[in-house]
C-alpha positions in Angstrom: -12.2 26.2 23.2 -9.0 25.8 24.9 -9.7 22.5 26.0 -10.5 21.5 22.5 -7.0 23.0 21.5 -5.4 20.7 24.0 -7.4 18.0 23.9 -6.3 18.0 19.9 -2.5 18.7 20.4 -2.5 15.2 23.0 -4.2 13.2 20.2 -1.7 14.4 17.8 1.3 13.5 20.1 -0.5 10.3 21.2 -0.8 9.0 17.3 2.6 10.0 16.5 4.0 8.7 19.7 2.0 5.0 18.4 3.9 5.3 14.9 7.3 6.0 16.1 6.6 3.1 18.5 5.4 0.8 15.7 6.9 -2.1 15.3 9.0 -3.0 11.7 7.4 -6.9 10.7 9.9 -9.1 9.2 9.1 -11.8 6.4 10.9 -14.5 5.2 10.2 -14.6 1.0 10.2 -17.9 -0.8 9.4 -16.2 -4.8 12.0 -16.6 -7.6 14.4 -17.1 -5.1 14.9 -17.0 -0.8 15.1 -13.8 0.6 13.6 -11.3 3.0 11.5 -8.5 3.4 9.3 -6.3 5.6 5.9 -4.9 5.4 4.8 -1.3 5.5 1.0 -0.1 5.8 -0.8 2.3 3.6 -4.7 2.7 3.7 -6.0 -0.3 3.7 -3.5 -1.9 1.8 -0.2 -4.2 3.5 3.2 -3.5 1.3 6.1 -6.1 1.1 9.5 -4.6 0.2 12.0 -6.7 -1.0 14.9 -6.8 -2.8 14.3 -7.4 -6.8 16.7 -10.3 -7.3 14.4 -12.0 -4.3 11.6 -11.9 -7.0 13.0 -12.7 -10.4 10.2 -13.3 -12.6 7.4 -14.7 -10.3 4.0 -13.8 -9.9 3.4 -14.5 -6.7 5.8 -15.4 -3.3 5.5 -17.2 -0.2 5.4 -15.5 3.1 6.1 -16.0 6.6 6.1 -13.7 9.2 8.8 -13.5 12.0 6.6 -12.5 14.8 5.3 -14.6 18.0 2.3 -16.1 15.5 4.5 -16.3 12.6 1.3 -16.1 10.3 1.7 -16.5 6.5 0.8 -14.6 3.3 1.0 -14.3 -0.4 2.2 -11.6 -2.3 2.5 -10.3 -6.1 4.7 -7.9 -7.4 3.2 -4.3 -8.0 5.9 -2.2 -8.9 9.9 -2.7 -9.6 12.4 0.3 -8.3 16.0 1.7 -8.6 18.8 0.1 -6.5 17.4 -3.5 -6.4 14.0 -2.9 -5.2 10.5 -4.5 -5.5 6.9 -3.7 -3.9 4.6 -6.8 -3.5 1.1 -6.3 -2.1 0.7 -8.6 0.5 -2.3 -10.6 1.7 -3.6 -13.2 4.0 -3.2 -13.8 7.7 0.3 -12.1 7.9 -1.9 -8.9 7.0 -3.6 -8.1 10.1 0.6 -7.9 11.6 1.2 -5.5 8.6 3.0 -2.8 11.7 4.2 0.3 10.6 3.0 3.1 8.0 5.7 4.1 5.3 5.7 7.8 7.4 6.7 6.0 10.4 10.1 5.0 8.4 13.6 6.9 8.9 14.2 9.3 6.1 17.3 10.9 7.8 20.5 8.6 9.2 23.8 10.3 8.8 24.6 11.0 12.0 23.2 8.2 13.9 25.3 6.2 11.0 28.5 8.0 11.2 28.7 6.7 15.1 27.3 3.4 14.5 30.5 1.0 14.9 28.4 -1.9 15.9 25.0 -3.1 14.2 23.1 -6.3 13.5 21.6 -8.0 11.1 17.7 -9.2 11.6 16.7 -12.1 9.3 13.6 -14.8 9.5 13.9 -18.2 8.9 11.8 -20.5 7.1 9.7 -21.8 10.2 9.1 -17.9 11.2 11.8 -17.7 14.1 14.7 -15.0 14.0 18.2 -14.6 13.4 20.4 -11.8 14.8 24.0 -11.5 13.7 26.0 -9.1 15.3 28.1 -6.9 12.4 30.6 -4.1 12.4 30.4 -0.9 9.9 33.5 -0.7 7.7 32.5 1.8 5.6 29.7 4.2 4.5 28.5 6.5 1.3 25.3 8.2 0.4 23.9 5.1 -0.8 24.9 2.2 1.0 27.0 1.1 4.3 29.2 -2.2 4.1 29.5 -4.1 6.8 30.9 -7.7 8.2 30.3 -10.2 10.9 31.7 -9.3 14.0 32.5 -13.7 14.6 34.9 -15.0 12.7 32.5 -18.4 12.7 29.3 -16.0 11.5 28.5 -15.5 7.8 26.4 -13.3 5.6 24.3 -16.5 4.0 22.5 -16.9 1.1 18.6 -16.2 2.0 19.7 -13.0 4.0 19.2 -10.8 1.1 16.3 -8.1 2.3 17.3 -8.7 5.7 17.1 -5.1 7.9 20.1 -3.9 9.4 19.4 -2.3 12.6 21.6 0.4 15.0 20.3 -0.6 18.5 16.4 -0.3 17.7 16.5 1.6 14.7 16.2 0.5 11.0 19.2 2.1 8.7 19.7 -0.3 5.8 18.4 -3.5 3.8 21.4 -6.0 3.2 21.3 -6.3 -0.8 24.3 -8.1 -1.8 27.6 -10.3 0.0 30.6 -10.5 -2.3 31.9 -13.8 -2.1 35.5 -13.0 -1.8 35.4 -11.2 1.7 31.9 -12.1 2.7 31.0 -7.9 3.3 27.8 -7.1 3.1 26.8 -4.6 0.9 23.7 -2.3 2.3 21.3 0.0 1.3 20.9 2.6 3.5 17.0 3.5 4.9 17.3 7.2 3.8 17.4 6.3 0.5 15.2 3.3 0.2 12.8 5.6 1.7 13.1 8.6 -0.8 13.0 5.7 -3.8 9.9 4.3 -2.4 8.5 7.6 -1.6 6.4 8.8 -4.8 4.7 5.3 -4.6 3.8 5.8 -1.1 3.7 10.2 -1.3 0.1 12.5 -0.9 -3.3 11.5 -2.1 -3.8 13.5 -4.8 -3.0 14.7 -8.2 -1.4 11.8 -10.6 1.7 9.1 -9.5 2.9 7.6 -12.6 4.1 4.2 -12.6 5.1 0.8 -13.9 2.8 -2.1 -13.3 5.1 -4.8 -12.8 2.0 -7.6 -14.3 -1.6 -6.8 -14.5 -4.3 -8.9 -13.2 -5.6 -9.0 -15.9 -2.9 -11.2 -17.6 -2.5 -14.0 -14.8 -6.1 -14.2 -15.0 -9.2 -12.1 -13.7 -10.6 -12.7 -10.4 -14.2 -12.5 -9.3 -15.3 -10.2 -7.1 -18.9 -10.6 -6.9 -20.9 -11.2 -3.6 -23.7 -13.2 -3.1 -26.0 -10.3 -1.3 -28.7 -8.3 -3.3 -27.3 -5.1 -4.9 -28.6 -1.8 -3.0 -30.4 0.4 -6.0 -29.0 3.0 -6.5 -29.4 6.3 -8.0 -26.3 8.6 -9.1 -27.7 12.2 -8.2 -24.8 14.5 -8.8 -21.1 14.7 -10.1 -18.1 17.0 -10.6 -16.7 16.3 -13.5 -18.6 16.6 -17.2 -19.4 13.6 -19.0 -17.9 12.7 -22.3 -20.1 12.7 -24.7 -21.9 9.4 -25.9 -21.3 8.5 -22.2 -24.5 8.3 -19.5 -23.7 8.4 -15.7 -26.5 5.9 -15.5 -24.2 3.4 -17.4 -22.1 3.3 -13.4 -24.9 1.9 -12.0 -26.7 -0.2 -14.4 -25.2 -4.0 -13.4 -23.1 -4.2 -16.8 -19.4 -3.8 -16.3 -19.3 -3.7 -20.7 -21.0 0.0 -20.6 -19.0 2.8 -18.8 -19.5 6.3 -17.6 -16.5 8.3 -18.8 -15.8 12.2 -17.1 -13.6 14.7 -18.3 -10.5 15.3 -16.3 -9.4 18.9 -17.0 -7.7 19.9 -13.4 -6.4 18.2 -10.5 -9.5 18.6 -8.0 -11.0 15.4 -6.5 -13.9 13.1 -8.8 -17.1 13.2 -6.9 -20.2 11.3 -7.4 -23.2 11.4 -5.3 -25.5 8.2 -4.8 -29.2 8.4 -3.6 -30.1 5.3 -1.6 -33.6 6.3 -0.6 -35.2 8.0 1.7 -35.1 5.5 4.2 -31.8 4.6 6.0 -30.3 1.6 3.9 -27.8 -0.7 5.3 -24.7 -1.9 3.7 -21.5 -3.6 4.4 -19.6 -4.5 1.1 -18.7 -1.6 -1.8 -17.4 -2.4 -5.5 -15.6 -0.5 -7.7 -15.2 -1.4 -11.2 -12.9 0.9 -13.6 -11.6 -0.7 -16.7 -9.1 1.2 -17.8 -8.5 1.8 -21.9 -5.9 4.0 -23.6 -5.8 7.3 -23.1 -7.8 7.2 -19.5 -6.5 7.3 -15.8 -6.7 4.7 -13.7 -7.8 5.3 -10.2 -6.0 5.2 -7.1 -6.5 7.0 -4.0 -10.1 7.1 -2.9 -12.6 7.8 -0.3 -16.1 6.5 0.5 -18.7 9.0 2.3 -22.2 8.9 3.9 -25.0 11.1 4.9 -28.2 9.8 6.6 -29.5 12.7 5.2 -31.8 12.6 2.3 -30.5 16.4 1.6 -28.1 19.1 2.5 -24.3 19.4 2.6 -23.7 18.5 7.0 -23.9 15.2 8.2 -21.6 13.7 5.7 -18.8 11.4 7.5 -16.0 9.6 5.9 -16.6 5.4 6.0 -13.2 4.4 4.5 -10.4 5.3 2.6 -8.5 2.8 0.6 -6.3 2.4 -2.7 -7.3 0.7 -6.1 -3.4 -0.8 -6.9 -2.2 0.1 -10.7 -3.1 -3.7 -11.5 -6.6 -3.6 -10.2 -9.5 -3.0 -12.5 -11.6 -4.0 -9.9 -11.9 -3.4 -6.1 -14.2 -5.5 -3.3 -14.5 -3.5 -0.1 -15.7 -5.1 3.0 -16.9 -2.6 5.7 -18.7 -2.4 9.3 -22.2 -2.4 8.3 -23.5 1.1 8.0 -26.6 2.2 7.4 -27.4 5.7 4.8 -29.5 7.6 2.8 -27.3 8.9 0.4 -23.1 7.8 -0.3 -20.4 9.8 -2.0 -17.5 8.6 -3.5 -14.6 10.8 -4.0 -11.7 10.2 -6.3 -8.7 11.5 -4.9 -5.9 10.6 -7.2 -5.0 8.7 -10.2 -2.0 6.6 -10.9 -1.7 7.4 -14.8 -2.3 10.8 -16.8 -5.2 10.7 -18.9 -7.9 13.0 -20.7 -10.9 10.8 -19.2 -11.5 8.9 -15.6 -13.7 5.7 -16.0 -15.8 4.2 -13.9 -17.8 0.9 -15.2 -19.5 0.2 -11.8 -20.3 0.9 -8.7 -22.3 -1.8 -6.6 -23.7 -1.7 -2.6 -24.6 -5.2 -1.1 
């Protein structure tokens, strides 16, 4: 037992050694306008944050990575902040460099601020190489720092906006703004981009309200069928009661128009339990279809579970945990191929209050 214990305690201090030593990626952001950004990990989902003006009014933005492979991605706005910020989900190549976890941000800076007299200034180009430009603190507030080059010949240029601002190794600000009568460079400090980004990125469960910034729905819906045979499936069990007029055989009939609705009357996770058969059925792709309507939540946090049991509550494990975005209705999720008898899926949290919780479909290839 005591090795257990200690065995447990040196995998704890070993992961949260690996966050704190996680690396911050850098982007440069080509979208309403030039900027820059950074990426932050959560499930399995890749984060830009960048400043709002960055953004404007596009859909989607450009981006390049500033590490050694200076890979590229796209990005869409999800959801628009307080003090100039903007969360993009990220995808493509840039992805698998996605680095750190929100947690692994600093949330507290005053004192390492207050003795900060010299800091720099970390911006990517547009070919994916770095810029460092040494800066001095003038002043400092519970919001933001301002700063200046320490060269007379060095400038705060336009395309820095989102740029980090670093004290030795550490992150404590995003430049936002130069004013163009003494070039200072106005910076929000981490602490508090942190706590504004924090009920976006806070616990899995219970309901995160928020503000799609453009639904997929509206730029056009996108496919996500796969060209594998569905697994039959049979749904065996649930938590939550049904609304009535509503069939739980409607989430696994192949028609994304008919809908099984449950009742959400407290805070405890949706469950549904799957039969596959009784022989072990292998799988590698899971989709989620919820289509939401007034009135209902949507989903957000969730889990996916399997027993290769044909019975009994042991021997279920967890196979992944991932996020349906506030602009997703639909959700394709590619996994390790993993063979079952029976799969759970467990609704942790929703991003919206609502009476009901739909789900229109759920499909195993």
């Amino acid at each position: 037992m005591k090795r257990f214990k200690l065995l447990f305690v040196l995998l704890l201090w070993l992961g949260n050694l690996a966050n704190a030593n996680a690396k911050i990626t850098q982007v440069h952001v080509s979208a309403g306008d030039v900027g820059q950004g950074f990426l932050v990990e959560r499930l399995d989902q890749c984060f830009l944050v960048t400043p709002e003006h960055v953004v404007k009014d596009e859909l989607f933005g450009n981006l390049i990575g500033g590490t050694d492979l200076r890979s590229r991605g796209e990005a869409y706005p999800v959801q628009t902040f307080g003090y100039d910020l903007t969360l993009m989900v990220s995808s493509g190549a840039l992805n698998s460099e996605c680095g750190i976890a929100f947690s692994g941000l600093p949330t507290e800076l005053p004192n390492l601020v207050s003795g900060a007299s010299r800091l720099s200034v970390s911006s990517v180009n547009s070919d994916g190489s770095s810029t460092v430009t040494p800066a001095n603190l003038l002043d400092s507030d519970l919001l933001y720092l301002t700063i200046d080059p320490s060269h007379e010949n060095m400038i705060f240029a336009q395309g820095m906006s989102g740029s980090l601002v670093f004290f030795e190794d550490t992150p404590v600000g995003m430049l936002q703004s130069v004013d163009a009568a003494t070039g200072q460079g106005r910076v929000l400090r981490m602490d508090r981009l942190t706590e504004t980004l924090k009920p976006f990125f806070g616990a899995s469960a219970g309901v995160v309200k928020f503000e799609a910034a453009q639904a997929k729905d509206e730029i056009g819906s996108v496919d996500l069928g796969s060209s594998r045979k569905a697994v039959p499936l049979q749904l065996v069990s649930w938590s939550h009661e049904p609304i009535a007029g509503t069939r739980a055989s409607f989430a696994i009939d192949n028609d994304k128009t008919t809908e099984f609705r449950m009742a959400l009357y407290d805070a405890s996770p949706v469950m549904l339990e799957f039969f596959l058969g009784d022989e072990l059925v292998e799988f590698s792709e899971v989709k989620i279809v919820s289509l939401v309507k007034e009135g209902t939540a949507r989903i957000r946090d969730f889990e996916i579970l399997t027993a290769r049991t044909s019975e009994g509550r042991r021997g279920w494990r967890s196979l992944h945990s991932g996020t349906m975005l506030p602009n997703e209705s639909e959700k394709l999720i590619s996994l390790v191929p993993s063979g079952a008898k029976r799969m759970t899926l467990v609704i942790r949290s929703t991003w919206s209050e609502g009476s009901e919780l739909t789900l229109n479909e759920l499909t195993l290839f």
